[in-house]
C-alpha positions as CSV (number, residue, x, y, z in Angstrom):
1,X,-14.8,-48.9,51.2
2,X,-14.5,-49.1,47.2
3,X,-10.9,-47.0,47.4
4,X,-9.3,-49.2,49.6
5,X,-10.1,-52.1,48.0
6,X,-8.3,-51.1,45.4
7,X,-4.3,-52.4,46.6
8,X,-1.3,-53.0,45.2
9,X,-1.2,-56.8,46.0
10,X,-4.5,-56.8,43.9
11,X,-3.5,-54.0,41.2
12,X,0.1,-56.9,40.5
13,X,-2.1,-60.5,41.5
14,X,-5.4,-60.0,39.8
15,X,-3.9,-59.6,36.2
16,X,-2.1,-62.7,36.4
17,X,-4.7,-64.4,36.8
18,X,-6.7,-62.8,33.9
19,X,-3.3,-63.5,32.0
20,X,-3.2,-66.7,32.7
21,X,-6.9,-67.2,32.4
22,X,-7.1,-65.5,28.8
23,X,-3.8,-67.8,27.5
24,X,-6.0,-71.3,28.6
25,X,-8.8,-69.8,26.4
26,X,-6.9,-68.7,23.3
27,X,-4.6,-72.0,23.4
28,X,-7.8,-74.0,23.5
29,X,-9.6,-72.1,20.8
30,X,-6.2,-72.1,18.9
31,X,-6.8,-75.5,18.6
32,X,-10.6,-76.0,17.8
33,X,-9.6,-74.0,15.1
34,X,-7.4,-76.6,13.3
35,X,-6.7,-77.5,10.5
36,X,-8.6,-75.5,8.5
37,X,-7.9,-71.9,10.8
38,X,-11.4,-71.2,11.1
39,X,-12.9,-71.5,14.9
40,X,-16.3,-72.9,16.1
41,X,-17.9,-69.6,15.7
42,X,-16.8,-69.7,11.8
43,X,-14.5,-66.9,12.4
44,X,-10.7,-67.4,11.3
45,X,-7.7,-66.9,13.4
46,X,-7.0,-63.7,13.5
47,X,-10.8,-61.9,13.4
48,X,-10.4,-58.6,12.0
49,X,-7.0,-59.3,10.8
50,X,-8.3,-60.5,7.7
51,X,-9.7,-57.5,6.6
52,X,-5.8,-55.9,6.8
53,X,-4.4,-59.2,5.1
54,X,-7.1,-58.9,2.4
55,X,-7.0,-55.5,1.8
56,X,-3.6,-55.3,1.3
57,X,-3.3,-58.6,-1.3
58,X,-5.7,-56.5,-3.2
59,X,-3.6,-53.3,-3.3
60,X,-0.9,-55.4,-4.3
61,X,-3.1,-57.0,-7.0
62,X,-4.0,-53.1,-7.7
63,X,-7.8,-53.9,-6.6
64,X,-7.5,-51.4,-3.9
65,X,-10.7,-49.4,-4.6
66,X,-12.7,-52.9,-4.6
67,X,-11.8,-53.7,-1.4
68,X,-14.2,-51.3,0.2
69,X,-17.1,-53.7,-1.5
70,X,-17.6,-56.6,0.6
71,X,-18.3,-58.8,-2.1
72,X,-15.0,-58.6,-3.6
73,X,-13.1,-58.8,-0.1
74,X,-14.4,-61.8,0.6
75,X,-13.0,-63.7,-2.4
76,X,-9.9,-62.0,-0.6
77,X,-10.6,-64.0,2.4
78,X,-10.8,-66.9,0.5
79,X,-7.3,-66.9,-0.7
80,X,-5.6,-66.3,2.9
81,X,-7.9,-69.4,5.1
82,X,-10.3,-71.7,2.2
83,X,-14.0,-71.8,3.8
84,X,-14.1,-68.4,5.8
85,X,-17.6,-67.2,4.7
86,X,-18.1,-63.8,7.2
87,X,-16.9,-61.1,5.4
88,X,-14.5,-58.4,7.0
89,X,-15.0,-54.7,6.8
90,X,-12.2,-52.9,5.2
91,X,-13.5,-49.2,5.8
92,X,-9.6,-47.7,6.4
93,X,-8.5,-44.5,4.4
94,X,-6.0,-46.1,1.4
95,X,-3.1,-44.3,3.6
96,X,-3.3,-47.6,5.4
97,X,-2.9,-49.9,2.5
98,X,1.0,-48.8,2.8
99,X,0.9,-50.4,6.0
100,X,-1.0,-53.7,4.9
101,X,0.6,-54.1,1.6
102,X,3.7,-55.6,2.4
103,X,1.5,-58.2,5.1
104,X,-0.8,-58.9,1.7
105,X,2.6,-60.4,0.4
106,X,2.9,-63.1,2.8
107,X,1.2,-66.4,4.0
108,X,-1.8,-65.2,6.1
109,X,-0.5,-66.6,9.7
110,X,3.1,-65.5,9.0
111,X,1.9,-62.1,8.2
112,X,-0.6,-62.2,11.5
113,X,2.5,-62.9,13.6
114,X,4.6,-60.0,11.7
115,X,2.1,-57.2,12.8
116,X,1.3,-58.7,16.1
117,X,4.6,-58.6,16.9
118,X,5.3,-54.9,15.4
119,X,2.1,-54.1,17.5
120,X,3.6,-54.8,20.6
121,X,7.3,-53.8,20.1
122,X,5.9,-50.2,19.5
123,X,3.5,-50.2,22.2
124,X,6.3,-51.9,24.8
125,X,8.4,-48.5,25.7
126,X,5.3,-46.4,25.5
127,X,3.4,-48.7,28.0
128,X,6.5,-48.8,30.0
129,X,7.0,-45.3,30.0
130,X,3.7,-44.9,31.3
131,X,3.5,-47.1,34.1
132,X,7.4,-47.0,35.0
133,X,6.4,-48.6,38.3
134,X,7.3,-52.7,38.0
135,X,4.6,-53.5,40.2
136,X,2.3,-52.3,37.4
137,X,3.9,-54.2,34.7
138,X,1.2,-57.6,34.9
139,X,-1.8,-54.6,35.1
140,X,-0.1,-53.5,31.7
141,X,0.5,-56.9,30.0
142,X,-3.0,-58.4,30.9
143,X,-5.1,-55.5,29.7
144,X,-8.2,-56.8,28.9
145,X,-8.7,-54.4,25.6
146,X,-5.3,-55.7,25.1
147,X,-5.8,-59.5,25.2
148,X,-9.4,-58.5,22.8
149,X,-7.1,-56.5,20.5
150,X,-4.7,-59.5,20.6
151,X,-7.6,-62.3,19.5
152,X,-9.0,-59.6,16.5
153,X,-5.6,-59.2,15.0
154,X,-6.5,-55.3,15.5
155,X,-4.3,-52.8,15.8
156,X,-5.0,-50.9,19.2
157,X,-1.9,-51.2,19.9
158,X,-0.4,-49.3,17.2
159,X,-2.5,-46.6,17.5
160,X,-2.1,-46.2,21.1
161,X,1.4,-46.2,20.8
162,X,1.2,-43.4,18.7
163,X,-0.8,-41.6,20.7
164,X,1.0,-42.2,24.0
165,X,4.4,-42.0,22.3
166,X,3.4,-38.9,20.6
167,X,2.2,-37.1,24.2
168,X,5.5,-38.3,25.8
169,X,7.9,-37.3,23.2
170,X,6.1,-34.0,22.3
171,X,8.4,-31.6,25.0
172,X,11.5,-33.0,24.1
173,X,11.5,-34.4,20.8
174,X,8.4,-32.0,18.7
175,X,9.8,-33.2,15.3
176,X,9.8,-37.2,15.9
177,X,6.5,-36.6,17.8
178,X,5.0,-34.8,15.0
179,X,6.0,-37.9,13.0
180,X,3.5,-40.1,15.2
181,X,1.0,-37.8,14.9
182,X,1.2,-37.4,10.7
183,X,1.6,-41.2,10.6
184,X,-2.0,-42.2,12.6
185,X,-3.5,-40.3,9.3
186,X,-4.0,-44.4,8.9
187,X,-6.9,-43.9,11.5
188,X,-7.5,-40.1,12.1
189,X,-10.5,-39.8,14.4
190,X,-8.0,-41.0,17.5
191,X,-5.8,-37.9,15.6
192,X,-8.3,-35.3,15.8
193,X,-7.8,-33.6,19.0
194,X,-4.0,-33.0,18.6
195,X,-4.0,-29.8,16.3
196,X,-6.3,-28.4,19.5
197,X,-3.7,-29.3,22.1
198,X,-0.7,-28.5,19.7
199,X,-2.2,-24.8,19.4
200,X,-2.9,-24.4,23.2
201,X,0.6,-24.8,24.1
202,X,1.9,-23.2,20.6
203,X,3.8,-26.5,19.5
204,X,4.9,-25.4,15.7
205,X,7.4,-27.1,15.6
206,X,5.3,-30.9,16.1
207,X,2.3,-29.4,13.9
208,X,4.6,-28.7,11.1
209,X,5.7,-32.0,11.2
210,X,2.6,-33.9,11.9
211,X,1.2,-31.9,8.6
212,X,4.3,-32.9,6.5
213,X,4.6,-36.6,7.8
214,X,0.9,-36.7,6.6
215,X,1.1,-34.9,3.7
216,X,3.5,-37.2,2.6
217,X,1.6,-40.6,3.2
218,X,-1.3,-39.1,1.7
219,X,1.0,-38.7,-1.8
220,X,2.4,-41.7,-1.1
221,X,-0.7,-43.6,-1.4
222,X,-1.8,-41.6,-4.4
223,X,1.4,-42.5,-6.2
224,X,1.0,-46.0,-4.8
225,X,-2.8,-46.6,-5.5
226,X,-4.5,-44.0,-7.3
227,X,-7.0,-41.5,-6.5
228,X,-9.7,-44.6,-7.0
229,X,-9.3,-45.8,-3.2
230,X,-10.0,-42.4,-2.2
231,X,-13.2,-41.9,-3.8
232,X,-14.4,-45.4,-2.9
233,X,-13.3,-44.4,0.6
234,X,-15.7,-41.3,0.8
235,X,-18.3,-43.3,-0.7
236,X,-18.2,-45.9,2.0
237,X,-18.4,-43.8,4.6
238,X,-22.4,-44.1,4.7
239,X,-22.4,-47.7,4.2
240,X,-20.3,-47.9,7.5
241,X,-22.8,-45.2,9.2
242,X,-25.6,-47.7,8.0
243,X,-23.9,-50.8,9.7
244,X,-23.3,-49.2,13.2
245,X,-27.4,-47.9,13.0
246,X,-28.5,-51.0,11.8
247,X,-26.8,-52.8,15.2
248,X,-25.0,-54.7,12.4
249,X,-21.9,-53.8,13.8
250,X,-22.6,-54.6,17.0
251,X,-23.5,-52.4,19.7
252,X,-22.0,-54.2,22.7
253,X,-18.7,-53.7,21.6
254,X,-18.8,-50.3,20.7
255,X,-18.7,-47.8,24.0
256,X,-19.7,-44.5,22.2
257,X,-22.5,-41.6,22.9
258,X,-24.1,-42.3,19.4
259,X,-23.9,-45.9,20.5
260,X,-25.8,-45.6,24.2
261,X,-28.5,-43.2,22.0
262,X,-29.3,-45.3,19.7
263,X,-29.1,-48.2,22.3
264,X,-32.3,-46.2,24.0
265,X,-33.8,-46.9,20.5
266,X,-33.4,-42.5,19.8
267,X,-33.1,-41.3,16.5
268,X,-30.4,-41.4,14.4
269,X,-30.4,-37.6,14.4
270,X,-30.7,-37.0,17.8
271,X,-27.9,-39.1,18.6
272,X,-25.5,-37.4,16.8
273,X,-26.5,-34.9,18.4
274,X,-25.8,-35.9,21.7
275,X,-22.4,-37.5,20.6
276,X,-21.5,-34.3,19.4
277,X,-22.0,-32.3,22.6
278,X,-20.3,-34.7,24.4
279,X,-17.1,-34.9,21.6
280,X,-17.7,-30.8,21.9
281,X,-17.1,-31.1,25.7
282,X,-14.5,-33.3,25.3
283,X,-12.6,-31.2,23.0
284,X,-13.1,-27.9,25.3
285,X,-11.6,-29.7,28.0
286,X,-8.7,-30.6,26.1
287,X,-8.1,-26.9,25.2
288,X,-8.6,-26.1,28.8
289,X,-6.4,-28.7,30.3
290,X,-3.7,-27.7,27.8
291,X,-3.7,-24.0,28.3
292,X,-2.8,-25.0,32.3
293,X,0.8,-25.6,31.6
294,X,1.6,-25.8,35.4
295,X,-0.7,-29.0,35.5
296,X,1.2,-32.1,35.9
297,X,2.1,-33.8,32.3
298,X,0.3,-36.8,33.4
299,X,-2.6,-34.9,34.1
300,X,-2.6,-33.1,30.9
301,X,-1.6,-37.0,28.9
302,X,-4.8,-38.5,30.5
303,X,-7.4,-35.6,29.4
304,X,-5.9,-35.8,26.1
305,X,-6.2,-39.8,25.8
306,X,-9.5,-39.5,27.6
307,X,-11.1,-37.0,25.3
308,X,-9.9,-39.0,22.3
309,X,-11.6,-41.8,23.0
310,X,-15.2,-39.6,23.2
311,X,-14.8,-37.5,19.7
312,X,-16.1,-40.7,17.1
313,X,-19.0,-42.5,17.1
314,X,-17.4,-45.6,15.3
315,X,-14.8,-47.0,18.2
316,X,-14.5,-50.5,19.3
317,X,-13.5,-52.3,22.4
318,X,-9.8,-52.9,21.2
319,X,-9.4,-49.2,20.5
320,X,-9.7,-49.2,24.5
321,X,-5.6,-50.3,24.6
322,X,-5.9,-46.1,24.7
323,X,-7.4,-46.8,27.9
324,X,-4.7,-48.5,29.4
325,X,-2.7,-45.5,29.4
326,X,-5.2,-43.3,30.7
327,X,-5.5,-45.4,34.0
328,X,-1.7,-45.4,34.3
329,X,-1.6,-42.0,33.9
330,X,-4.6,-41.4,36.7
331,X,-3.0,-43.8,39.0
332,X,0.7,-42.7,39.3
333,X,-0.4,-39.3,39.7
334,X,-2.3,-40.4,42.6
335,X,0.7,-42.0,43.6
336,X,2.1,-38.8,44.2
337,X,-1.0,-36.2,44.9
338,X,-3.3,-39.0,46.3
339,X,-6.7,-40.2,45.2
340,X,-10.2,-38.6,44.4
341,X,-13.2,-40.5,46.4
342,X,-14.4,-43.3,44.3
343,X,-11.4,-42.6,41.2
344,X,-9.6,-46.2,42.1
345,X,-12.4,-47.9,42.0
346,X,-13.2,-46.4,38.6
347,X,-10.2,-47.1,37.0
348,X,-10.3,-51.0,38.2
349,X,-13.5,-50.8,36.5
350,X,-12.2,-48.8,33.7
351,X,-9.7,-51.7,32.8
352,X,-11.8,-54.5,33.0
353,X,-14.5,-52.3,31.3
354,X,-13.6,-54.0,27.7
355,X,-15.2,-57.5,29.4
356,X,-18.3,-56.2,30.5
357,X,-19.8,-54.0,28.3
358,X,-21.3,-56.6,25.5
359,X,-22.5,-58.5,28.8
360,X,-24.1,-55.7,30.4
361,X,-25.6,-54.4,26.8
362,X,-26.9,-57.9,26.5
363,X,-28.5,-58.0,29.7
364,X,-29.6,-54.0,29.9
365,X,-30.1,-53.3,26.0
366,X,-28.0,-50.4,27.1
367,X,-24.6,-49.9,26.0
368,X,-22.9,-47.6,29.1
369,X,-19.3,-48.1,28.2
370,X,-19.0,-44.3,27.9
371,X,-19.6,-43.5,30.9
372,X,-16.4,-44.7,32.5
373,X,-14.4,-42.8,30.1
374,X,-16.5,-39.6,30.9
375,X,-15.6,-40.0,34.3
376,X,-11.8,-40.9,33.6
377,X,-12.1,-37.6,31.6
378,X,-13.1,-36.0,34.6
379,X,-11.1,-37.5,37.1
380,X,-8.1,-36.1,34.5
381,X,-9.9,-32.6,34.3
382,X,-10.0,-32.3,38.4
383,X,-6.2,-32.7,38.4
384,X,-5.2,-30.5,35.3
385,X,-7.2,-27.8,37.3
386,X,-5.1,-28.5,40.6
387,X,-8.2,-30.1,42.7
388,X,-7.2,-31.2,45.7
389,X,-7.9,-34.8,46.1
390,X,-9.7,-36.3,49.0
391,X,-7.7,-39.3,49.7
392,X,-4.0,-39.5,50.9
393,X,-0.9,-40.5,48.5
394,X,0.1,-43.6,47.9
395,X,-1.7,-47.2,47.3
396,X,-1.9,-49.7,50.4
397,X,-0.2,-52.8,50.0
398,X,-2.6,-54.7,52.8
399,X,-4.6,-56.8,52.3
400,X,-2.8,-59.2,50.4
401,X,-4.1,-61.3,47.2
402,X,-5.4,-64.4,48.4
């Protein structure tokens, strides 16, 4: 019943409206937030965006080992919208202070349009790439951890077009794909599965590269910064561990194992070690997947994005742009092979997933985000290993959206 439900009137209708719906909201809040840029919550345009803008002003102002202290970002914040008193993490290795350095040079709101923009000029071919079908394009345009990403100024986007340009570019073009890989050094735990997939299929050629690229922004950042930002780094690395246990960083948003332990009120301990069987598993299949060359590549692209998304315990609901791929991947597969019983309806809950989890977590206590990237992972896993899917090719077109 759930399956066919799922159509391609409703996969190209639905996210127009959820376009359309999420515009209205962001032009009105746009302009409860003037003059002074800071909405009715007390948050400024932009969210999390501050923390790049401030971060980077410091390392221009060679303060970038201070801006791991919340007390001194703050007076950062300060100088970018007057009257913003909620501080903004910056918990980033310094390899990312190349990236916001230049935006700390310019007027807050002209730099928040310069990396939304870059955002989504890189993710554009990889997105399009994914989902070549144009039927797909609003399902791609109005993902929900898209429009989030979009209203926190983060930078989902980014990384998942280095991940998803990286996994398309990797047979052809190993060297440029390595690149990508080296270059999301500026937030490694969505890296950490590639050396695993690079070695199953014997990629030298993109490992080299990928070890050079980051190599070289690691030295870069030295020369740049010092060795300071590093050690403040390591040293805030607790402090952020304390935040996510505390609930300080809040839970709802965050659709992790260690997450939906300590939601059940377990131990610290014993949460990580549940999140690490599960990152364990998740790496396993990866190898697996990989070793099946004959598997289809977007089979193989999905466990891989999949699996990422399940290996840290810190990841947030914009991260989930990653997401987006990962359904596009499942479904135009299906297009070909067919469906699995109940896999449409989990990837139409997969991508509005990013809107219900602090809802549900508010109304359960429970955050069970990641279990709808478990079972994308296995939906992906069943079709690396050939599995024969229940349901015939194709999407219906019938009914049509009202």
């Amino acid at each position: 019943m759930l399956d066919r439900f799922i159509t391609i009137s409703r996969v190209e209708g639905y996210p127009k409206l959820m376009a359309a719906l999420f515009a209205l909201i962001a032009s009105v809040w746009t302009i409860l937030s003037l003059p002074n840029l800071i909405d009715p919550m007390g948050k400024p345009i932009g969210y999390d965006f501050m923390a790049f803008w401030s971060g980077g002003r410091m390392a221009l102002d060679g303060d970038a080992a201070l801006a791991y202290d919340p007390m001194h970002i703050i007076e950062a914040h300060r100088l970018a919208v007057p009257g913003v008193e909620t501080f903004y993490l910056w918990h980033y290795p310094p390899t990312y202070f190349l990236l916001t350095a230049p935006l700390g040079a310019m007027p807050y709101l002209l730099a928040f349009a310069m990396f939304v923009g870059a955002s989504l000029w890189a993710w554009k071919p990889v997105a399009l790439a994914a989902a070549p079908d144009k039927r797909a394009l609003w399902a791609i345009a109005a993902l929900p951890a898209g429009l989030i990403c979009l209203m926190h100024g983060q930078n989902g986007f980014l990384t998942a077009a280095l991940v998803g340009g990286a996994l398309l570019l990797l047979d052809k073009r190993p060297y440029l794909a390595g690149v990508l890989i080296g270059i999301l050094v500026i937030k490694p735990h969505l890296a950490v599965l590639f050396p695993i997939a690079l070695l199953a299929i014997g990629q030298w050629r993109a490992i080299a590269s990928a070890a050079a690229t980051a190599a070289a922004l690691i030295a870069m950042s030295i020369l740049a910064f010092g060795l300071e930002p590093w050690r403040a780094f390591i040293e805030n690395l607790p402090l952020v561990k304390g935040y996510v246990d505390s609930g300080w960083l809040p839970w709802g948003m965050m659709p992790t194992t260690y997450v939906f332990a300590r939601s059940l009120d377990l131990s610290p301990q014993i949460a990580q070690i549940l999140h690490g069987a599960v990152a364990l598993a998740a790496a396993a299949a990866v190898w697996i997947a990989w070793r099946r060359t004959a598997a289809s590549f977007e089979s193989r692209a999905a466990v891989f994005a999949a699996a990422s998304l399940l290996i840290s315990p810190y990841l947030f609901y914009y991260d989930l742009v990653l997401m987006g791929l990962v359904i596009a991947w499942l479904a135009f597969d299906g297009v070909k092979t067919g469906a699995f019983t109940g896999e449409r309806p989990t990837l139409a809950l997969a991508w509005f997933m990013p809107l219900l989890m602090n809802p549900l977590n508010a109304l359960l206590g429970v955050q069970l985000g990641v279990f709808v990237t478990i079972a994308l992972l296995g939906f992906a896993m069943a079709r690396a290993l050939g599995r024969t899917p229940a349901l015939a090719s194709g999407w219906t077109s019938e009914p049509k959206i009202a």
